[in-house]
C-alpha positions as CSV (number, residue, x, y, z in Angstrom):
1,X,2.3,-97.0,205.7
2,X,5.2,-95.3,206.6
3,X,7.3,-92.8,203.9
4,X,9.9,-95.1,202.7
5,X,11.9,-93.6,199.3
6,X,13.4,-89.4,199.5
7,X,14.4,-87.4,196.7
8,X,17.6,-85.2,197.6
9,X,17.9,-82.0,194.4
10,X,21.3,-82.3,193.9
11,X,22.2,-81.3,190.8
12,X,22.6,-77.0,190.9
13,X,25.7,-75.4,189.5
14,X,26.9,-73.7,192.8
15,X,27.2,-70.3,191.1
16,X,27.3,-68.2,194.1
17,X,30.5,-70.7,194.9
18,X,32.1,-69.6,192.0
19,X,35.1,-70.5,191.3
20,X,35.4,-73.7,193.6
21,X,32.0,-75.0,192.0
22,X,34.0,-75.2,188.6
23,X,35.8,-78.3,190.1
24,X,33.9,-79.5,193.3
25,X,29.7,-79.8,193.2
26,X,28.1,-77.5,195.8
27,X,26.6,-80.6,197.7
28,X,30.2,-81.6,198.7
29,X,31.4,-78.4,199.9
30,X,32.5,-79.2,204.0
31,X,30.5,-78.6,207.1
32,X,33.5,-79.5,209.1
33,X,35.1,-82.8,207.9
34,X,32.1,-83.8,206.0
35,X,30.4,-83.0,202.7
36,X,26.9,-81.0,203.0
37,X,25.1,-84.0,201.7
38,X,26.3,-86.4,204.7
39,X,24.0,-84.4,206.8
40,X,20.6,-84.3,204.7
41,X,21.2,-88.0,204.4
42,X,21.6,-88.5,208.4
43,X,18.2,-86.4,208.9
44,X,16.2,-88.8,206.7
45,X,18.1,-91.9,207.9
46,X,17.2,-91.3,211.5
47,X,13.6,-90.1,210.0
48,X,12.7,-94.1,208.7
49,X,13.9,-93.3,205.3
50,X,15.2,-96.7,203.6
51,X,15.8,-95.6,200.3
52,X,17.9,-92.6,198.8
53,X,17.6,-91.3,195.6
54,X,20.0,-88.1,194.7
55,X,19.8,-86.1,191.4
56,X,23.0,-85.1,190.4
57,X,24.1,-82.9,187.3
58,X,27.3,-80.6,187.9
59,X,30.2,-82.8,188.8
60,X,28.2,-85.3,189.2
61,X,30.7,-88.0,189.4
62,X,32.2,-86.7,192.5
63,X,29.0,-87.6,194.3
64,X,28.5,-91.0,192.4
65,X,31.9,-91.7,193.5
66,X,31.5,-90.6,197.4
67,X,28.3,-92.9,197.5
68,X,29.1,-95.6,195.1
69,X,29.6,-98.0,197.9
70,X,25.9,-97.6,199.6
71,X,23.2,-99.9,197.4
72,X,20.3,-97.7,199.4
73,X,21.4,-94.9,197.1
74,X,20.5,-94.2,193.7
75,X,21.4,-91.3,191.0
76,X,19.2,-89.8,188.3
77,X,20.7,-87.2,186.5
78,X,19.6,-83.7,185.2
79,X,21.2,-82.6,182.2
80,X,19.3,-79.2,181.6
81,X,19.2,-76.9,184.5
82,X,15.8,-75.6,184.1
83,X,14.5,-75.7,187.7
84,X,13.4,-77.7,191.3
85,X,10.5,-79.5,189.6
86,X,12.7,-81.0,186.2
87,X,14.8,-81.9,189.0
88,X,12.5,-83.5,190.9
89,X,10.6,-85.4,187.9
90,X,13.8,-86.8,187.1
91,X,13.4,-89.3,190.0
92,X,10.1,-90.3,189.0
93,X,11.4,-93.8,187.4
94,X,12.6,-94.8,190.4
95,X,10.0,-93.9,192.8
96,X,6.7,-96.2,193.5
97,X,3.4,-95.3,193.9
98,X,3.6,-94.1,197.1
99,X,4.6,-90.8,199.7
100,X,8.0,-89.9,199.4
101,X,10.2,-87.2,201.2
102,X,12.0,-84.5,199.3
103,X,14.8,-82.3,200.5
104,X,16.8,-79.8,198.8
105,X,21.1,-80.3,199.4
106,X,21.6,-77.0,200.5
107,X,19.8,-76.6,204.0
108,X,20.9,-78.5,207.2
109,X,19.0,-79.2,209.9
110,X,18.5,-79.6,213.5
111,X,16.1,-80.9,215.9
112,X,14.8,-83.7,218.0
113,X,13.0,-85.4,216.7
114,X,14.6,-84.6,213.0
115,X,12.2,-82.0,210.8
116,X,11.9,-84.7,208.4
117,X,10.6,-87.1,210.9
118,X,7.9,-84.0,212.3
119,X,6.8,-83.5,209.0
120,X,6.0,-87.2,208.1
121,X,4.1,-87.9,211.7
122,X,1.9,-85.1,210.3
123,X,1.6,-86.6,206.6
124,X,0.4,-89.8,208.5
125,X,-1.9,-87.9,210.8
126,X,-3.4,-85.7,208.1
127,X,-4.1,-88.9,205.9
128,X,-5.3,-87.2,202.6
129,X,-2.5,-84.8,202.1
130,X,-0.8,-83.8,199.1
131,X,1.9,-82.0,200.4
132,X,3.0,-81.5,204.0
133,X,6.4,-79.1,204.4
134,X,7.9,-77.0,207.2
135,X,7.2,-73.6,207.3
136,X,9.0,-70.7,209.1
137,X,9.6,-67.2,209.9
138,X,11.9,-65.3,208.1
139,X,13.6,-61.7,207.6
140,X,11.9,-59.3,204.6
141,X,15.4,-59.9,202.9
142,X,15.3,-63.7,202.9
143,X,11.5,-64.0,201.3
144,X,12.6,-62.5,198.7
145,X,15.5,-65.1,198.7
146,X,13.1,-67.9,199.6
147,X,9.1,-67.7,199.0
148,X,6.4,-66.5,201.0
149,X,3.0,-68.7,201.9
150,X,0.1,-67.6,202.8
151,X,-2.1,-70.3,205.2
152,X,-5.3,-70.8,207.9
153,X,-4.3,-72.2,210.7
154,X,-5.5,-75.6,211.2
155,X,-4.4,-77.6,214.3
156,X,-1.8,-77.3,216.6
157,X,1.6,-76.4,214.7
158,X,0.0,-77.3,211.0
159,X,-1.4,-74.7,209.1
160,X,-3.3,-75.0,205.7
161,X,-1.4,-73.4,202.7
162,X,-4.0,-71.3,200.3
163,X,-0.9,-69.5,198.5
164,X,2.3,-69.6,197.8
165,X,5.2,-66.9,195.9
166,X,8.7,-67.9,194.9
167,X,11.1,-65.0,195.5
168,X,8.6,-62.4,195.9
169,X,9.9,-58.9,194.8
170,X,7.0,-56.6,195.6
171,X,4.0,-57.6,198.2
172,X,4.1,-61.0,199.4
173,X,1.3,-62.7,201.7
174,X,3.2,-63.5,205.0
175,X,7.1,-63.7,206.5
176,X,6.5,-67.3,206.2
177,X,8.7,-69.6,203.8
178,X,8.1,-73.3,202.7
179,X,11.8,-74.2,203.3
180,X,13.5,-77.4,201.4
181,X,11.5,-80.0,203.5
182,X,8.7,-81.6,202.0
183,X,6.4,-85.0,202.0
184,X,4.4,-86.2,198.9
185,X,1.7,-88.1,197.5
186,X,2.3,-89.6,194.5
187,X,0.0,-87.2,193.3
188,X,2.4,-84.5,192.8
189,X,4.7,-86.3,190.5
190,X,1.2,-87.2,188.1
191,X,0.2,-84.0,188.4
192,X,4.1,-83.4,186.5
193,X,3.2,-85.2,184.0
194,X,1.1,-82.6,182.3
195,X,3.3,-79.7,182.8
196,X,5.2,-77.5,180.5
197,X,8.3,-76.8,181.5
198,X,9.2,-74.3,178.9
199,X,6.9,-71.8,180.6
200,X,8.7,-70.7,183.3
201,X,8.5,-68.5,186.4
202,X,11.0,-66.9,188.7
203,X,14.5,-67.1,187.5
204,X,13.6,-68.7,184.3
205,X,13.0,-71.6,185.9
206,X,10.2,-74.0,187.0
207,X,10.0,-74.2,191.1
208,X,8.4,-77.1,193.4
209,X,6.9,-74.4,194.7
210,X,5.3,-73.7,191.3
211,X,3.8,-77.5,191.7
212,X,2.6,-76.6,194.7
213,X,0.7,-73.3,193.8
214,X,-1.0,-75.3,191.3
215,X,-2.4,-77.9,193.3
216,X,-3.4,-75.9,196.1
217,X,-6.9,-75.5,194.5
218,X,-7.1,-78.9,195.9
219,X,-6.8,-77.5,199.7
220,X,-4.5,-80.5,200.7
221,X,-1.2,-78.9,200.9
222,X,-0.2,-78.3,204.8
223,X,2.9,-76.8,206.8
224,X,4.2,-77.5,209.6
225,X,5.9,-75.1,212.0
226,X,8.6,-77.2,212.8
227,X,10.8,-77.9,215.9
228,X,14.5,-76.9,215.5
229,X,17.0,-75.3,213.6
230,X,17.9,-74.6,209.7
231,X,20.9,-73.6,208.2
232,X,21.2,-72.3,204.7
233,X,24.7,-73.6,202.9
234,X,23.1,-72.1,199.7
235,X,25.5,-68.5,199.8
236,X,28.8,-67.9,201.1
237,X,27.6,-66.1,204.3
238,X,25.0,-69.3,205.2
239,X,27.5,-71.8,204.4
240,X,30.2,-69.9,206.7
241,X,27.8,-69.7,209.7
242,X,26.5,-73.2,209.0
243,X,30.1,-74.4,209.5
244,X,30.3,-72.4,213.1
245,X,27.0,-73.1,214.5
246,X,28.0,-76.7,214.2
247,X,30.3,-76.8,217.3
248,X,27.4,-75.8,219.2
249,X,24.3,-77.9,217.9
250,X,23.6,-81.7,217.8
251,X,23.4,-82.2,214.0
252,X,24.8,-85.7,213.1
253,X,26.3,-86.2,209.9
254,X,25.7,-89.6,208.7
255,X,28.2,-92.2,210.2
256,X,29.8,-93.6,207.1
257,X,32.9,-94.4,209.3
C-alpha cells in the first residue's frame, strides 16, 4: 500500500527571523511569489501524497487562513514549544494506522523524481522498515547545525542507521545528516506514547531524531542518499540563497492558481 497521509512541523517561532516572525509565521515567509510551505506541499503532492496535515502554533491563523479553502488539509495545533516530536504527536489523532511521510517547513527541495517520492519507493522496497529518511553530506559547521548519523551500507544508495546525534558539539560519527525528510510506520508514533517529554535533550527540547535514536535498537531505521537538491530557509543566509537558486532549478510550488 502506498504512503497516503504527511505530517508537515509547522508550528516554530521563526526566531532567527526576528522581528518579521512577530507578525508573519516562518512557514509563510516568500520563495519568490509564494510562501515556503507552497513548496513542501508540491513535493509530496507530486510524491502520491492525498492527505495533508500541518501543525501550526505561531500565527497560526495566517496559515489556517492561506489553506482554508483545500479539504485535503488539516491543522493540529502545538501550543507548548517543546520540540520536533511534541510536534509531531500532535498529528497523531488524525493519522491511521498506517506509513505516513513527515517533512519539516523549512527545507525545500529538488529533484526528479521528488525526495519524497525516492524515499517512499525505498519504504515499499525495504517492507519492514521503521523509518526510512534522506541522508546527506554536509560541512563540519552545519552538523553541528543539523545532526550527524552513523550507518552500514546496505544496498545501493540505502544505508542502515546504527546512530544518530542532534547538533553534535564535540565528536560526531560521520558528515552525514538525516535532513527534514522522513517515512514512518505507525510504529514510531506508539512508540510516543510512552515517552517523557519533560526530559529533554539538545536545546531543551525533544527531537524526531531523539525518536529515532531510541528505536534504532530495532535495526529498522534506513537512509537514503537521495537524488537532488536541498535548500535550507531555516536562517537568514539559507532563506536568501533559497530565493536565488530558484531562478535556476525546477522546484514547483504547488499550483494553487
Amino acid at each position: 500500500m502506498d504512503v497516503q497521509q504527511a505530517v508537515i512541523l509547522a508550528a516554530g517561532l521563526g526566531s532567527r527571523f526576528a522581528p518579521i516572525t512577530s507578525v508573519i509565521p516562518k512557514p509563510m515567509l516568500p520563495i519568490g511569489n509564494r510562501p515556503t510551505l507552497d513548496y513542501v506541499i508540491a513535493e509530496l503532492l507530486e510524491s502520491g501524497i492525498e492527505s495533508v496535515i500541518i501543525v501550526v502554533g505561531h500565527r497560526k491563523e495566517m496559515i489556517q487562513t492561506y489553506y482554508q479553502d483545500h479539504p485535503f488539509i488539516q491543522f493540529v495545533v502545538q501550543e507548548k514549544m517543546n520540540g520536533t516530536a511534541p510536534a509531531l504527536y500532535q498529528a497523531k489523532g488524525l493519522l491511521r494506522r498506517e506509513p505516513f511521510a513527515l517533512c519539516y517547513s523549512d527545507e525545500v527541495m529538488a529533484g526528479d523524481p521528488p525526495c519524497m517520492r525516492q524515499l517512499i519507493d525505498v519504504f515499499n522496497c525495504l517492507g519492514t522498515a521503521d523509518v526510512v529518511t534522506g541522508i546527506e553530506a554536509v560541512s563540519e559547521a552545519k552538523i553541528r547545525m543539523y545532526n550527524s548519523v552513523a550507518f552500514h551500507e546496505f544496498e545501493d544508495k540505502v544505508v542502515q542507521l546504527t546512530d544518530i546525534m542532534e547538533k553534535p558539539q564535540g565528536q560526531y560519527p560521520s558528515t552525514y545528516t538525516a535532513i527534514g525528510r522522513y517515512v514512518c510506520s505507525y510504529r514510531v508514533m506508539a512508540h510516543m506514547d510512552g515517552m517523557n517529554w519533560d526530559e529533554r535533550g539538545a536545546g531543551n527540547e525533544v527531537y524526531v531524531t531523539d525518536v529515532l535514536w531510541e528505536l534504532m535498537g530495532l535495526g529498522n531505521i534506513y537512509g537514503v542518499k537521495y537524488i537532488g537538491k536541498r535548500w535550507d530557509t531555516g536562517t537568514k543566509e539559507g532563506w536568501l540563497e533559497t530565493n536565488i537558486a530558484m531562478q535556476d532549478y525546477p522546484v514547483r510550488s504547488w499550483p494553487r492558481d
